[in-house]
C-alpha positions as CSV (number, residue, x, y, z in Angstrom):
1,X,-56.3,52.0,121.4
2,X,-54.4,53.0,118.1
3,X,-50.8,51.6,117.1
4,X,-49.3,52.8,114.2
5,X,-52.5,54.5,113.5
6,X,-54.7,52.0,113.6
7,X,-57.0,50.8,116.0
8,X,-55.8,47.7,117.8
9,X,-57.6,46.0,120.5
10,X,-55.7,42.4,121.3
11,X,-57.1,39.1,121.4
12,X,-55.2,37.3,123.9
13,X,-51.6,37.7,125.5
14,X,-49.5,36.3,122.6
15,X,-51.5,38.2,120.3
16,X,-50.2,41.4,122.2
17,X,-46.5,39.9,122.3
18,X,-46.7,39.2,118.4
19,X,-47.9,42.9,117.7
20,X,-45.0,44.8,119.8
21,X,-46.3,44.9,123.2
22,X,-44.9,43.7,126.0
23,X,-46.4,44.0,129.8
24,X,-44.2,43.6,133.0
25,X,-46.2,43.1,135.5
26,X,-46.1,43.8,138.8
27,X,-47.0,40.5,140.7
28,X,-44.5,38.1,139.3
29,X,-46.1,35.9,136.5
30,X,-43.0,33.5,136.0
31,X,-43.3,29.8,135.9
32,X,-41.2,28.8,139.2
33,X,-40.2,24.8,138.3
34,X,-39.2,26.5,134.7
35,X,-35.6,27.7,134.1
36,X,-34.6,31.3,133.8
37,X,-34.1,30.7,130.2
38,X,-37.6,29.0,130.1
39,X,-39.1,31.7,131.5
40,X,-37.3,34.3,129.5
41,X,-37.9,32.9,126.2
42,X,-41.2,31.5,126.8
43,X,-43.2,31.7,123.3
44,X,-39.6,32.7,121.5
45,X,-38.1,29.5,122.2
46,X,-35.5,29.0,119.0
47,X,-36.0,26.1,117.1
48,X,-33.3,23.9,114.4
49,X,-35.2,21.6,112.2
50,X,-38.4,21.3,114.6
51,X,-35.9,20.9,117.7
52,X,-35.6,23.4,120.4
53,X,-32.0,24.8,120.1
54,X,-30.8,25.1,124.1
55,X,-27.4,26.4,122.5
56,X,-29.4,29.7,120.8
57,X,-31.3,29.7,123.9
58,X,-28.7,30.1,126.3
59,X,-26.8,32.5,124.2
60,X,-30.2,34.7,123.7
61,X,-30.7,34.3,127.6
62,X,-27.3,35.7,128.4
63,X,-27.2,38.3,126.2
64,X,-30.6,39.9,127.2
65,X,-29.6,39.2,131.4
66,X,-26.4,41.5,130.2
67,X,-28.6,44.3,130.9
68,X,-28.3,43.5,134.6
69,X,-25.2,42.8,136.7
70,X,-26.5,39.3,138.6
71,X,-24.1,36.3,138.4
72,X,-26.1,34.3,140.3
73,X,-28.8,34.5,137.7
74,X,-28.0,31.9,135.2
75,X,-29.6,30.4,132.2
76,X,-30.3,26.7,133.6
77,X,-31.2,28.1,137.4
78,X,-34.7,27.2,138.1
79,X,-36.7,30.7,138.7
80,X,-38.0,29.4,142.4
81,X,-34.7,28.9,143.7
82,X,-34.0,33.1,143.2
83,X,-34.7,35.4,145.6
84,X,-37.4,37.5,144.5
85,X,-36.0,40.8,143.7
86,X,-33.8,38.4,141.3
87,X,-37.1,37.0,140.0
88,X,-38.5,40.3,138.8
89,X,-35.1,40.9,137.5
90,X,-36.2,37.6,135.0
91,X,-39.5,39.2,134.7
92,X,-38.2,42.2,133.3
93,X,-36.1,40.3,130.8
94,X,-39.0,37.9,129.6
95,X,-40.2,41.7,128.2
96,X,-36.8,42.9,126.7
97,X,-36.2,39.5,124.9
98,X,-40.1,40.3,122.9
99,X,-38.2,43.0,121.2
100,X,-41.0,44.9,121.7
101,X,-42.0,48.5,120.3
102,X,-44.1,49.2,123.4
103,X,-43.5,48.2,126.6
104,X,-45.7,48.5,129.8
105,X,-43.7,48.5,133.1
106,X,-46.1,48.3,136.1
107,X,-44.6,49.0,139.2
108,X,-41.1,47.5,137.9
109,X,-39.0,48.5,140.5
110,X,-41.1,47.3,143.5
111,X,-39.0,44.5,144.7
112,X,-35.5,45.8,143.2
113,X,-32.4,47.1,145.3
114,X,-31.8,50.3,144.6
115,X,-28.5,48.9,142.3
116,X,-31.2,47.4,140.0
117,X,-33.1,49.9,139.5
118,X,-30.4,52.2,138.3
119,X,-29.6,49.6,136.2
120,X,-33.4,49.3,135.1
121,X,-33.1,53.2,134.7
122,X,-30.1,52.9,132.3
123,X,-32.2,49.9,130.1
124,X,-34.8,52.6,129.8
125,X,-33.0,54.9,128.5
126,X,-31.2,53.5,125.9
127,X,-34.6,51.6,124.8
128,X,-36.2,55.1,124.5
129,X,-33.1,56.3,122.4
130,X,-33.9,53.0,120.0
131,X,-37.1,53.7,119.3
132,X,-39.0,51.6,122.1
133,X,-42.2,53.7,123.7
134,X,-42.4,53.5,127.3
135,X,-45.4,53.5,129.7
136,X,-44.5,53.1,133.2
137,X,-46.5,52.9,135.8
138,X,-45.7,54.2,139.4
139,X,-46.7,56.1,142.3
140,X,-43.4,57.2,142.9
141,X,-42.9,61.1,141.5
142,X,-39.1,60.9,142.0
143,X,-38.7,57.9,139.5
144,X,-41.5,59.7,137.4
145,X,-39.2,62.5,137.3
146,X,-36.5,60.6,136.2
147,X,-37.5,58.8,133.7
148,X,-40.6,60.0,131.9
149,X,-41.2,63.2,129.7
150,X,-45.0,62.9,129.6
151,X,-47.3,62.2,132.2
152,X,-51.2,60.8,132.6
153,X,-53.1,60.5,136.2
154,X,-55.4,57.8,136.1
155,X,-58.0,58.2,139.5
156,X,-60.7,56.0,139.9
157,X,-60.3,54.4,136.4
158,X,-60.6,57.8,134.8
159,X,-57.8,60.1,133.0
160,X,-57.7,63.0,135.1
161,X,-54.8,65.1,133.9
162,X,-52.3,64.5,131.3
163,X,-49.3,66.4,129.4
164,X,-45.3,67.5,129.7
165,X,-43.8,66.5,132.6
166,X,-41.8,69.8,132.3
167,X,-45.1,71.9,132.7
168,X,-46.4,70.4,136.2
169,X,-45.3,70.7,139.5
170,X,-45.3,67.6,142.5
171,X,-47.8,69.2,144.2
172,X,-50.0,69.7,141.1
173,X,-49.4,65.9,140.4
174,X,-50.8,64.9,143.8
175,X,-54.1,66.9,143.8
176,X,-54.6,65.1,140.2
177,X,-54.0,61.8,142.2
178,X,-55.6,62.4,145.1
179,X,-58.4,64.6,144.1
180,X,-58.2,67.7,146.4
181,X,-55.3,70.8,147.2
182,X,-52.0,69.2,149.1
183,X,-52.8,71.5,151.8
184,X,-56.1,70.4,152.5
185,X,-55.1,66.3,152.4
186,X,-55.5,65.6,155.4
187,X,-58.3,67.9,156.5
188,X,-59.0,68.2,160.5
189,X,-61.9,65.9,161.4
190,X,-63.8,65.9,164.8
191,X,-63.4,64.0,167.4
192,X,-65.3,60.0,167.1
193,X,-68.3,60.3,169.0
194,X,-68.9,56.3,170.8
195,X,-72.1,55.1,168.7
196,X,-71.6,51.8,171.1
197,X,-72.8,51.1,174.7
198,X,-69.2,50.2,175.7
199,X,-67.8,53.1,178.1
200,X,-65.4,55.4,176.1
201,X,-63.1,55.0,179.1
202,X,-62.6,51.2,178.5
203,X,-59.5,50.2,176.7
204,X,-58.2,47.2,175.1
205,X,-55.2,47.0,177.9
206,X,-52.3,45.3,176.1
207,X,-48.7,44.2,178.1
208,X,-46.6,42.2,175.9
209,X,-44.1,40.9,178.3
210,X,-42.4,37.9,176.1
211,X,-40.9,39.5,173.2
212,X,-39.3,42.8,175.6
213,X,-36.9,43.2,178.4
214,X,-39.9,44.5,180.8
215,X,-43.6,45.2,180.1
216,X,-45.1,46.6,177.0
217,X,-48.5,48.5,176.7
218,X,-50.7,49.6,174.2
219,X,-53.8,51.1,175.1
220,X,-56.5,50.5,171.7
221,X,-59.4,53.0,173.2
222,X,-62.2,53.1,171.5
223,X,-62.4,54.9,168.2
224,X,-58.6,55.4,167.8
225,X,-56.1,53.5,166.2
226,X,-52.6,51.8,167.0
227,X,-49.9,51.2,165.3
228,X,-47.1,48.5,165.8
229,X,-43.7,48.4,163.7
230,X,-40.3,46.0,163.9
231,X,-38.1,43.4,162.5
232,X,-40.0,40.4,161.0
233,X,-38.1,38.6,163.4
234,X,-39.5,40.3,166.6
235,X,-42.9,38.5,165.7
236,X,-44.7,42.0,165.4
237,X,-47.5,40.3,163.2
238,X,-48.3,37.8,165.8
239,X,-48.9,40.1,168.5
240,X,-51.0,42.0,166.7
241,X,-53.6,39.0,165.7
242,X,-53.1,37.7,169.2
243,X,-56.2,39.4,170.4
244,X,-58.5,37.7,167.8
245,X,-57.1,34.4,168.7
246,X,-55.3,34.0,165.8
247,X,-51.6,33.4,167.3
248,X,-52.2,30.8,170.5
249,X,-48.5,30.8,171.5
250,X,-48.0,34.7,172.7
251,X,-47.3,35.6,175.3
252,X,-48.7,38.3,177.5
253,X,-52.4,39.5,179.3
254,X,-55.1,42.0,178.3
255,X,-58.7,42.7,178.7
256,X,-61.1,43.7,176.1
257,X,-64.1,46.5,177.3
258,X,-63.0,45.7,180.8
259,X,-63.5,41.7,181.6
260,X,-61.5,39.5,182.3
261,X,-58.9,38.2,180.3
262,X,-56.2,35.4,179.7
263,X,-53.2,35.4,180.7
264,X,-49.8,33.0,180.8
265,X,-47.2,31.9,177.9
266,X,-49.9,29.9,175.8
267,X,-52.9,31.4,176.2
268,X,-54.7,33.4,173.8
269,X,-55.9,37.0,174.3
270,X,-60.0,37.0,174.3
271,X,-63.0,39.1,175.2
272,X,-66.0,38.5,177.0
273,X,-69.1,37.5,175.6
């Protein structure tokens, strides 16, 4: 790696921070018990005559959460009382208050609402018009196309293809990505053949009766896949561990390679021995 023209290679975090880089990261890295200003300023606290100065750091909080329109987020909040697209909000900040000269944003806009990230958009901008280099990471070509003028596909830790955005098509980016043609990504396989001595005909028989008005079933034969969706509130995840035991308290009866199952409010799915 070369900054400025030289080659850089940095020792540790703060190191990075103290030489122009800052990372966003993707999983949150914020202190929770901290305050938003903690958090913000961490390693650029401002300090009076060996004394942290809370006035400066309020006033350098507020002016860098300008960028985004949150009220709620306030200087002396503590981080684990946000909601989390309001934490990466903070997590983006901690990186604009470095006043950094490179900034890597990894998957920045993965828990935003879509206000934010137009917001985030606009903040990217006007950095790039200042001087500020931007690498952003993302598997999503629309906000590639947004934002970015050059372009790199990294697959299986290698640099595959890179150059103007201008000069590439979508579908060009995906085979980079993906490794093969867009019309050949999902190429037509044949059928499973059973490598087990269960019968083919056999399925995992599956009524859900407690969380429906009326009886639900999902047939799992063998070599094929279902799929469940729904509200986190309809208890979707607990139906689907319910065969492995995981989830006692559903609901519901099923039978696993054809024996005999359990059934009743409490009692967990299971398969024979």
């Amino acid at each position: 790696m070369e900054i400025g023209g030289r080659r850089y290679a940095p020792a540790s975090p703060i190191d990075a921070r103290r030489h122009g880089i800052a990372l966003i990261h993707q999983e949150l890295s914020l202190a929770p018990h901290l305050t938003v200003a903690e958090n913000i300023l961490m390693g650029l606290e401002p300090a009076r005559w060996g004394w942290l100065d809370r006035e400066a750091a309020q006033r350098k909080t507020i002016e860098v959460l300008q960028s985004f329109h949150h009220p709620e987020i306030r200087p002396n909040r503590r981080v684990c009382d946000l909601p989390i697209a309001a934490q990466q909000v903070v997590e983006i900040c901690r990186a604009m208050a470095a006043r950094a000269n490179i900034i890597l944003m990894d998957e920045p806009t993965s828990s935003l609402q879509r206000d934010d990230v137009a917001h985030l958009f606009n903040l990217i901008r006007r950095l790039r018009d200042d001087g500020v280099s931007i690498i952003y990471i993302s598997h999503f070509l629309e906000e590639v196309r947004e934002i970015a003028d050059t372009y790199t596909v990294l697959r299986d830790g290698l640099s595959v293809s890179h150059g103007k955005l201008s000069s590439v098509t979508n579908d060009e980016l995906i085979t980079h990505m993906v490794g093969r043609s867009v019309d050949n990504l999902f190429p037509a396989r044949n059928a499973a053949t059973a490598t087990s001595s269960a019968p083919r005909s056999d399925p995992l028989l599956w009524p859900i009766r407690k969380y429906t008005a009326g009886e639900q079933r999902a047939d799992c034969v063998q070599s094929t896949m279902v799929g469940t969706s729904g509200l986190r509130s309809q208890r979707g995840h607990d139906q689907v561990a319910s065969p492995s035991g995981d989830h006692a308290g559903v609901g519901g009866e099923g039978s696993v390679r054809g024996g005999a199952a359990c059934t009743g409010p409490t009692a967990p799915f299971s398969a024979p021995a």
